[in-house]
C-alpha positions, 0 to 999 in steps of 0.5 A, a space after each residue: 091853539 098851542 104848538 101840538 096843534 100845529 106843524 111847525 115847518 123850519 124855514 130861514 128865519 121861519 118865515 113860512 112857518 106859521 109859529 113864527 109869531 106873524 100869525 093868530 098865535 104866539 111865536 113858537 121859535 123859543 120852544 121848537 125843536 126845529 129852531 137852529 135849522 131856521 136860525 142857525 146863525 145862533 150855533 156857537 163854534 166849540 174852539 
């Protein structure tokens, strides 16, 4: 099962997201496009 079999669902630190890596399938957070909505702590600031 790959990523366009699945719906991935953005959550803080994708915790109930079932592409997070804790379940039959591989982490899917490097290649989603919901990844700075689960992890936002990873947007740099423009100064």
């Amino acid at each position: 099962m790959n990523h366009a079999e699945i719906e991935l669902t953005p959550s803080p630190n994708g915790i109930n997201c079932i592409g997070n890596g804790k379940h039959d399938i591989e982490c899917q957070c490097d290649e989603c496009d919901f990844f700075l909505d689960c992890f936002p702590e990873n947007v740099k600031d423009e100064e």
